[in-house]
C-alpha positions in Angstrom: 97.5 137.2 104.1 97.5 134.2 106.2 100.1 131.2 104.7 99.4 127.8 106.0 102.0 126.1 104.1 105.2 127.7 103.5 106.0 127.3 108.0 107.7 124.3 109.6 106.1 122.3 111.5 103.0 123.0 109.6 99.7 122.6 111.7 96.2 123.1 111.2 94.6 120.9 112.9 91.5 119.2 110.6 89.4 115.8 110.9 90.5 113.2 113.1 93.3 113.9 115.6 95.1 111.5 118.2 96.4 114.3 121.3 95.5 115.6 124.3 96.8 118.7 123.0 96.6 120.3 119.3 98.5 123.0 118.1 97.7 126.0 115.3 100.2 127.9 113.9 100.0 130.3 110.6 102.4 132.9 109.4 99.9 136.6 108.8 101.9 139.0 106.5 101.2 142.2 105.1 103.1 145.0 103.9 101.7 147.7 106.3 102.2 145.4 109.4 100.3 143.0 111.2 98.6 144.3 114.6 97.4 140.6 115.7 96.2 137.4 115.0 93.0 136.0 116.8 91.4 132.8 116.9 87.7 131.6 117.5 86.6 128.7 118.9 84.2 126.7 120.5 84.6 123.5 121.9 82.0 119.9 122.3 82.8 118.7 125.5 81.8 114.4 124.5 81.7 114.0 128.6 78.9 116.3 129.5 77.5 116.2 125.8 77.4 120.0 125.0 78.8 122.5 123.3 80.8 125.9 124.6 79.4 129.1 124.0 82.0 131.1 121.0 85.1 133.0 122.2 88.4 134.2 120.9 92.2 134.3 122.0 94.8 136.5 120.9 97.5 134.0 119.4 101.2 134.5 120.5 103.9 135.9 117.7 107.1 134.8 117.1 108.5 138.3 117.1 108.0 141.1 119.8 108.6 144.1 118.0 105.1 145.5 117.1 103.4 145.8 113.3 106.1 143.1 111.9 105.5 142.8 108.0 105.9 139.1 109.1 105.1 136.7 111.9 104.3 133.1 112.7 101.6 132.9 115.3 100.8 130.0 117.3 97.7 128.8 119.6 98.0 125.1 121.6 93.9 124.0 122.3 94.8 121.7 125.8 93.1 119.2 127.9 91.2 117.9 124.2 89.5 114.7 126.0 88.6 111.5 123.6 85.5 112.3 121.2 85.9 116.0 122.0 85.9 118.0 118.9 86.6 122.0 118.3 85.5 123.7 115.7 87.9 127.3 115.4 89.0 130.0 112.4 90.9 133.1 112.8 91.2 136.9 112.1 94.3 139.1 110.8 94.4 142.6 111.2 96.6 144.8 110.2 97.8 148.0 112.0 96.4 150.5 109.4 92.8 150.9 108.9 92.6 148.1 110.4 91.7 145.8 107.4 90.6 142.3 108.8 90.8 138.8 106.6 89.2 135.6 107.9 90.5 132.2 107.5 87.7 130.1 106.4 85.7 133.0 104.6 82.5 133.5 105.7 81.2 132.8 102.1 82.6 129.6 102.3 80.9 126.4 102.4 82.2 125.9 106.0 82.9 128.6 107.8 85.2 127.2 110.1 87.1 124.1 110.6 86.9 121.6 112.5 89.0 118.4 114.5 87.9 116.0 116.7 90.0 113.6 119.4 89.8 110.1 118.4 91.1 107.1 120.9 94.8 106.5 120.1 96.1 104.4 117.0 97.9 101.1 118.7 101.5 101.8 118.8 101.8 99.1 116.6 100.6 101.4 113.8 103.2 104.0 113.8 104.3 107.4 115.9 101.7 110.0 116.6 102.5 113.6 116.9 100.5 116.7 117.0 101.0 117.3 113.5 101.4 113.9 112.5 99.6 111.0 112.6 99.7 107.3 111.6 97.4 106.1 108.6 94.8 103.9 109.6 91.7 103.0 107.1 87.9 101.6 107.8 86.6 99.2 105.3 86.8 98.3 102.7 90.5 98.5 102.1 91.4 98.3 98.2 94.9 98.6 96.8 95.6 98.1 93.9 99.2 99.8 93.3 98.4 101.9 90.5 98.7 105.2 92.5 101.1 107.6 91.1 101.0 109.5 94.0 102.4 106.7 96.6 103.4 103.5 94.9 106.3 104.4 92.3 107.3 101.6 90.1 111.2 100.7 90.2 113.7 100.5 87.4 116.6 98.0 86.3 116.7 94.3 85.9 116.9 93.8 89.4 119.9 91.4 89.5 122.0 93.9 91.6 121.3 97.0 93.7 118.3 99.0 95.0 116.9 100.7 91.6 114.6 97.9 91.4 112.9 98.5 94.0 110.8 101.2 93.6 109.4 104.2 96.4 107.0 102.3 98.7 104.2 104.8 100.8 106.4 104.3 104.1 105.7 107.5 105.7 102.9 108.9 107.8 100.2 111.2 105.7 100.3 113.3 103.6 103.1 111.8 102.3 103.0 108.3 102.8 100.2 105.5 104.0 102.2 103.4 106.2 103.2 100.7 104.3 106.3 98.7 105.2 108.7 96.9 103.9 111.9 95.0 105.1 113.8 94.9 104.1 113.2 98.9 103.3 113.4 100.5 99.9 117.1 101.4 100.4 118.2 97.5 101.3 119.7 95.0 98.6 119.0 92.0 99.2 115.4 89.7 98.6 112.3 92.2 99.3 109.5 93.1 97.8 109.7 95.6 94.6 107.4 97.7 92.5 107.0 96.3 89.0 104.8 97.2 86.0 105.3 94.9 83.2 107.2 91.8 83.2 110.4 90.7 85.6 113.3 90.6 84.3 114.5 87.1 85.4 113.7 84.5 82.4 111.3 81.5 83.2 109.9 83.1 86.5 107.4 85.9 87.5 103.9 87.7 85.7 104.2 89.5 82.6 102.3 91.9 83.9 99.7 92.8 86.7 96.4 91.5 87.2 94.0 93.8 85.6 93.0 92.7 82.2 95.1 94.4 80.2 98.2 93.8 82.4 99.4 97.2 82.2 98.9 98.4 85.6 101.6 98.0 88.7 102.0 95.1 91.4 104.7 94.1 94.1 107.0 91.3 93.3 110.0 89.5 95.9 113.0 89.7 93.4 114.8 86.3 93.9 118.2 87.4 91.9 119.2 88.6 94.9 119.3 87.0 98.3 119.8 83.8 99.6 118.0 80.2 100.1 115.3 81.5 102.9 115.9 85.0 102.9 112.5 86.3 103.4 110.7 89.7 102.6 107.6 91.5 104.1 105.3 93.8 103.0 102.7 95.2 106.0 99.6 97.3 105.9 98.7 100.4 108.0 96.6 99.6 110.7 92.8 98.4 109.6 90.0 99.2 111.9 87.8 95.9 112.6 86.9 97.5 116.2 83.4 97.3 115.2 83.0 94.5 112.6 82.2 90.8 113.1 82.6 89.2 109.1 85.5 90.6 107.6 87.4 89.1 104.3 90.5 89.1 103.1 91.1 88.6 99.1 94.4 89.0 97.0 95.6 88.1 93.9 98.6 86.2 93.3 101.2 84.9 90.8 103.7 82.4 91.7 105.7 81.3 88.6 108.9 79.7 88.6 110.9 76.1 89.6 112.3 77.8 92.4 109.3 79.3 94.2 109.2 78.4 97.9 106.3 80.2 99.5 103.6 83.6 100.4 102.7 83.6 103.8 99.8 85.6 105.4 99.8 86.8 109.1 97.9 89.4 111.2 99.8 92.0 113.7 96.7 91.7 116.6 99.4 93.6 119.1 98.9 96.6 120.8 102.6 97.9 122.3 104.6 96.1 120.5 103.5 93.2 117.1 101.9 89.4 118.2 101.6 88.0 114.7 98.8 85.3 113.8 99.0 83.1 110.7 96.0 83.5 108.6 97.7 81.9 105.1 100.4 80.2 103.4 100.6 79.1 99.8 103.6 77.0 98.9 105.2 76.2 95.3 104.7 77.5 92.2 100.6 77.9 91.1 101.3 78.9 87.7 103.2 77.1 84.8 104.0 80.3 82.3 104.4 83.9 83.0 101.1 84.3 80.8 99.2 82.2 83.1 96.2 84.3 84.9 96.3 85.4 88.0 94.9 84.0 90.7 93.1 84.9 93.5 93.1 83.6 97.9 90.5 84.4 100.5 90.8 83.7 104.1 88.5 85.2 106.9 89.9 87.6 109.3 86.8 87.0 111.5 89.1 85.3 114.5 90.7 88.6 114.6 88.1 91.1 114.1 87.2 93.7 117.2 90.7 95.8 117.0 93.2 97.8 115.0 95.3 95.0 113.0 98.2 94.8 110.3 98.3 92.5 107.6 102.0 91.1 106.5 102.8 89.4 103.4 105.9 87.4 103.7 107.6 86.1 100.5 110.4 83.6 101.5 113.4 82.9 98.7 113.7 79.2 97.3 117.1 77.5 96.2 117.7 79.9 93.3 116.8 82.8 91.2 113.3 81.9 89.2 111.5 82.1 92.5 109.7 85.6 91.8 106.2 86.0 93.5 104.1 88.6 92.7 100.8 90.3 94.7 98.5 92.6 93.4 94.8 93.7 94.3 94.7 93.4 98.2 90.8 93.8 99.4 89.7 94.0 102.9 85.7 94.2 103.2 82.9 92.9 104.9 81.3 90.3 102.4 77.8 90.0 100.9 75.4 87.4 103.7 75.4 84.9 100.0 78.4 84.7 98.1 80.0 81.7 96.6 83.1 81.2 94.0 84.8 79.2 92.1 88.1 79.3 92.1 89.4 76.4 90.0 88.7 73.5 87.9 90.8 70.9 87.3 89.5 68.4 85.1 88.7 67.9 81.9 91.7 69.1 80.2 92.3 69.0 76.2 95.0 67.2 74.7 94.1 63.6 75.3 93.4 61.0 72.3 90.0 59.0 74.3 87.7 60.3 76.6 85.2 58.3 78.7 81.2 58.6 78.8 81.2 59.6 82.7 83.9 61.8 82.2 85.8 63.8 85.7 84.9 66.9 86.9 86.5 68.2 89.7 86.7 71.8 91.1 87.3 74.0 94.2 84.5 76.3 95.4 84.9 78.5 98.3 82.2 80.4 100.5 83.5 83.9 100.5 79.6 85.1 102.1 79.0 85.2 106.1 76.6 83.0 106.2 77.5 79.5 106.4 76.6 76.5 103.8 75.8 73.0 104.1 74.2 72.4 100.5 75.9 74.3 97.2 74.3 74.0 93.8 76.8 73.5 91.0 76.1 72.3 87.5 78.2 71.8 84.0 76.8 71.7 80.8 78.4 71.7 77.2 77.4 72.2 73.9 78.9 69.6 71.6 79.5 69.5 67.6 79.9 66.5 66.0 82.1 66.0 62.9 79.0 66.7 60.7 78.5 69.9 62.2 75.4 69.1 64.2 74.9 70.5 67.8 73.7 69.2 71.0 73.7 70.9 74.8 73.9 68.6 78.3 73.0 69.7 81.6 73.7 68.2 85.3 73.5 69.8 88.4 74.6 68.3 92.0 75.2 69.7 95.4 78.3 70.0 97.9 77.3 68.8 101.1 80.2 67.1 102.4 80.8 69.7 105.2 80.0 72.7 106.4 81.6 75.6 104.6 82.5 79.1 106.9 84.0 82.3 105.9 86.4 81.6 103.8 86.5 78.0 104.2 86.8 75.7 100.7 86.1 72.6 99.3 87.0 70.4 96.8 84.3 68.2 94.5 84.2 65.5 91.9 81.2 64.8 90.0 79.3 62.1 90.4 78.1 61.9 86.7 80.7 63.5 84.2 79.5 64.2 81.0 79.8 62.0 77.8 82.5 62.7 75.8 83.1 59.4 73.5 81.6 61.3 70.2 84.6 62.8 68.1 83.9 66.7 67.9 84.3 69.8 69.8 82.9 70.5 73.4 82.8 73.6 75.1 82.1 72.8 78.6 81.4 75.5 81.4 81.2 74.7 85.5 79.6 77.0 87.4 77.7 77.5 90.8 74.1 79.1 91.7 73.9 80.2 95.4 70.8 81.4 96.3 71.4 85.0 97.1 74.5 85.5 95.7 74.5 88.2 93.4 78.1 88.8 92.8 78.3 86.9 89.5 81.8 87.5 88.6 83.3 84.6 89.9 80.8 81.7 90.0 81.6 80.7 86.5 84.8 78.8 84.7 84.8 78.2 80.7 84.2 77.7 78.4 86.5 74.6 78.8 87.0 73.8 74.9 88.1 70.1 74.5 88.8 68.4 71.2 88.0 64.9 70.9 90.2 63.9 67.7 89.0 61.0 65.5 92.1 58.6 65.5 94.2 58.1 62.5 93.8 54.2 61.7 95.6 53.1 58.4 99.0 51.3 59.3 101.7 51.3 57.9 102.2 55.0 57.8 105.2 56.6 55.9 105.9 60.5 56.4 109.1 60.3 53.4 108.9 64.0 52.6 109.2 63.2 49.3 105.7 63.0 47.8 103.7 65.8 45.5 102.5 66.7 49.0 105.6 68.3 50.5 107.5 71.7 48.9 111.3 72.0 50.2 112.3 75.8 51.2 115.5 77.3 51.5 115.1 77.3 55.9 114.0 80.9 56.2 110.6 81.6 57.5 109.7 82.8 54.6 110.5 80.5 52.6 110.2 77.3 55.0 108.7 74.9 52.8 105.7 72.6 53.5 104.5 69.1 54.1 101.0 67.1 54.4 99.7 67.7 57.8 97.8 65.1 57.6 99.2 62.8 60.4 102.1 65.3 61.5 102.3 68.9 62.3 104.8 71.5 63.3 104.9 73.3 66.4 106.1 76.1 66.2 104.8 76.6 62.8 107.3 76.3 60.1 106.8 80.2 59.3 106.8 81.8 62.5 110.1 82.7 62.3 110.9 81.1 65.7 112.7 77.9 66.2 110.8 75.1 64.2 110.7 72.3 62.0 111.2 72.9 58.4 111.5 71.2 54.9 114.8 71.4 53.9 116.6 69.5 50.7 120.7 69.5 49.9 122.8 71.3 52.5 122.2 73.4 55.5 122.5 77.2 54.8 124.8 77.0 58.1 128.1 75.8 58.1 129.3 73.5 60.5 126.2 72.2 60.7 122.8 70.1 59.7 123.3 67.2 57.1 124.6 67.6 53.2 121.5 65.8 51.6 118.6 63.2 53.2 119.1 59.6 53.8 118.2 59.0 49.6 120.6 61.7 48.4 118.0 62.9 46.4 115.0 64.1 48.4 114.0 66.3 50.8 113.9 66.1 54.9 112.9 68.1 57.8 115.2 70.2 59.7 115.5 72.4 62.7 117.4 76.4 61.4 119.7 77.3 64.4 119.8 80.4 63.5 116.2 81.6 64.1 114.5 81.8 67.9 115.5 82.3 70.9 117.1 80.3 73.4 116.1 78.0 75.4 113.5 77.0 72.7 112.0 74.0 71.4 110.9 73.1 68.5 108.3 69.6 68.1 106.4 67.4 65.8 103.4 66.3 66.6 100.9 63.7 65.4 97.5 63.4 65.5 95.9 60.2 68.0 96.8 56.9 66.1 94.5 54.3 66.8 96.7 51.2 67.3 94.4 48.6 68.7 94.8 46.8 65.3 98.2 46.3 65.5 100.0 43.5 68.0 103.6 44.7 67.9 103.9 48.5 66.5 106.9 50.1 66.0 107.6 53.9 65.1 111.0 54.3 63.3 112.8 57.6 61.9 116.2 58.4 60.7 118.2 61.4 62.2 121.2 64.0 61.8 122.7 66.0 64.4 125.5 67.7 63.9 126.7 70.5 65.2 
């Protein structure tokens, strides 16, 4: 039997190889004895462009008494020029009858193997040795972080030690894929971590990755650790652009929290030793909840294209601990000739009590396609119902052609007729683009944006006394939370969630020490805030509905309040 496995250093030389010189080494057993070990080969000389006629070598064993039941045997292939390639197999015999076993079979699908000298990998991207090599990749380069195999999510809150961190591909094949980090996976201190789910840190960081259903892994910088300006990098293996000329770079990103300082993007073009380019920097928070969405950057990597180069993503720590940022989906491809997205937009938003009839749009598109623009179609429409239930739709396209847009390069827009959003009602407005020629669709679209035009309330004076047939006092438990006219006012949370929240109470407070003995009347009922329910910090609000006040020269809004405890 030949065992290609169970030796140290292990070599058998397949695919793509780095050396002038290759090694081959199996240990043959069998329990008669092994006479020899031979190897076939035949080489493609890339100079003169032919092949070598077939011949054999005996290889040399590591012991020298003859028939051993055991033996590692080696072979070195030398002189192995660049774009050379050898295809070989070999032969055990033993020193009986003589039985012979081949290694491939000949009923194999390949009856031999084969390796081939490529030019060297840059220093930059790690250490080459016969029997191991660096891992470089061609395009497109997708990670995504999910494989069990390499990326190994940590453990622990985070706040102290290593645990955290997680096991990060550092190595070169077939155990790793030459990923760095510093600081390493062993360092305290701010670095980058492998995280499914949440962070731990309140008020800071995703609650999960990027893929739809959030349940998949991602890096993260953990900021309970560190310093103001300690900084963290993750790098990629090497990427081959030798031979490419539009090249883009896309990742998804979350940057949650009030102490957030920045993500920085560079390229390692060196050869010997790194020569980092910036390519990207985003600064401050971009989200304003750990529910937010994702979101995603592009930036071209055409200035660098032409050689091996290393990506590095560079988190630097803020002021204090909510200063998580978190990376997910990194792509590297050569992009469609058409392809146009948009990433953002900004206006409308929900939640105001008047809206004009030339109302903003603003957005941010991006040309993520190789050829350049000077003229980008984009349009919003919206399909309105009025308070009778009646619907009606409104179209308007324009075109972006305030400068040329590049690889990569962005834009922002405003247009020049908004829609009409006076009528009370609902409208469901959606922004999108239409490149010719684009045909990746996922990302040309945003909404629908749903925005809630709310007829004013306009009879003054208005009394919310808690007291009428209207309003049901509870005991302040969320099941039994009482309720009020919602006319005007409601509660947010609601009054039966069970978090922290307004509800009608009457006589004393369940708690003691705290909360008032009766209303202002001594008779009715009044709305109260339960300690004891939620969790902190929490909030709990009343809200009215728009109040249309133009009527009124001097208005006043008046309450009466309790706090103690």
């Amino acid at each position: 039997t030949l065992d290609w496995v169970g030796i140290n250093p292990q070599a058998k030389p397949i695919g793509a190889r780095y050396m002038p010189t290759q090694n081959v080494r199996v240990e043959g057993k069998d329990n008669i004895g092994v006479d020899s070990l031979r190897i076939y080969f035949r080489r493609y000389d890339y100079s003169n462009t032919a092949w070598s006629i077939w011949t054999d070598s005996l290889m040399t064993s590591g012991v020298t008494s003859s028939c051993p039941d055991s033996s590692i045997y080696t072979y070195s292939f030398g002189a192995i020029g660049v774009n050379d390639t050898i295809e070989w197999f070999v032969r055990i015999f033993d020193c009986a009858c003589p039985n012979v076993v081949r290694d491939p079979l000949e009923s194999a699908p390949s009856q031999s193997y084969k390796f081939w000298r490529e030019p060297s990998l840059p220093p930059i991207c790690g250490v080459s040795t016969q029997t191991s090599f660096p891992y470089s990749t061609t395009l497109p380069l997708e990670q995504n972080f999910d494989d069990p195999l390499f990326w190994l999510a940590g453990t622990g809150s985070g706040s102290s030690g290593t645990s955290h961190r997680g096991n990060f591909p550092d190595q070169n094949p077939p155990t790793g894929q030459n990923y760095k980090v510093i600081p390493n996976e062993n360092t305290i201190g701010y670095a980058w971590a492998i995280r499914s789910g949440s962070t731990s840190t309140n008020l800071t960081g995703p609650n999960g990755d990027s893929s739809p259903s959030g349940s998949g892994k991602y890096i993260y910088t953990e900021a309970d650790q560190g310093v103001s300006n300690s900084k963290a990098h993750m790098i990629t293996p090497c990427i081959d652009l030798r031979s490419k000329s539009c090249v883009l770079l896309e990742f998804d990103y979350h940057m949650y929290g009030a102490h957030v300082d920045f993500l920085a993007v560079t390229a390692d073009t060196g050869f010997n030793s790194s020569a980092y380019t910036g390519l990207a920097r985003i600064d401050y928070q971009q989200q304003s909840k750990s529910a937010d969405s994702w979101k995603t950057f592009s930036v071209s990597l055409n200035d660098i294209t032409g050689d091996y180069v290393r990506l590095r993503f560079s988190g630097n720590r803020g002021t204090a601990l909510k200063g998580d940022i978190a990376l997910d989906n990194i792509r590297v491809y050569e992009p469609a000739a058409y392809e146009v997205a948009l990433r953002d937009v900004f206006h409308p938003e929900n939640g105001f009590c008047s809206y004009s009839n030339n109302e903003l749009i603003d957005l941010w598109v991006q040309n993520n396609g190789c050829n350049d623009l000077d003229s980008i179609p984009v349009t919003w429409d919206f399909e309105y119902t009025n308070l009778a239930g009646n619907t009606t739709n409104q179209t308007h396209t324009e075109y972006i052609t305030n400068k040329l847009l590049e690889l990569g390069d962005s834009s922002l827009f405003s247009f020049a007729t908004g829609p009409d959003l006076t009528g009370y009602g609902i409208y469901d407005i959606k922004v999108y683009v239409e490149q010719s020629g684009d045909t990746v669709n996922t990302n040309d679209t945003i909404g629908p944006i749903r925005i809630v035009h709310e007829q004013p309330h306009t009879t003054f004076p208005y009394v919310l006394n808690l007291d009428d047939a209207a309003t049901t006092p509870g005991n302040n438990t969320p099941l039994n939370a009482g309720s009020f006219s919602n006319t005007v006012f409601s509660a947010s949370p609601g009054s039966s969630t069970g978090e922290y929240a307004f509800m009608v109470g009457t006589g004393f407070t369940p708690t003691v020490g705290s909360g008032p003995i009766t209303d202002k009347s001594g008779y009715g009922n009044y709305l109260v805030t339960e300690g004891d329910y939620g969790t902190s910090p929490a909030s709990a609000t009343l809200v009215s509905k728009c109040l249309d006040l133009t009527g009124m020269t001097n208005p006043v809004l008046q309450f009466r309040h309790h706090m103690f405890g």
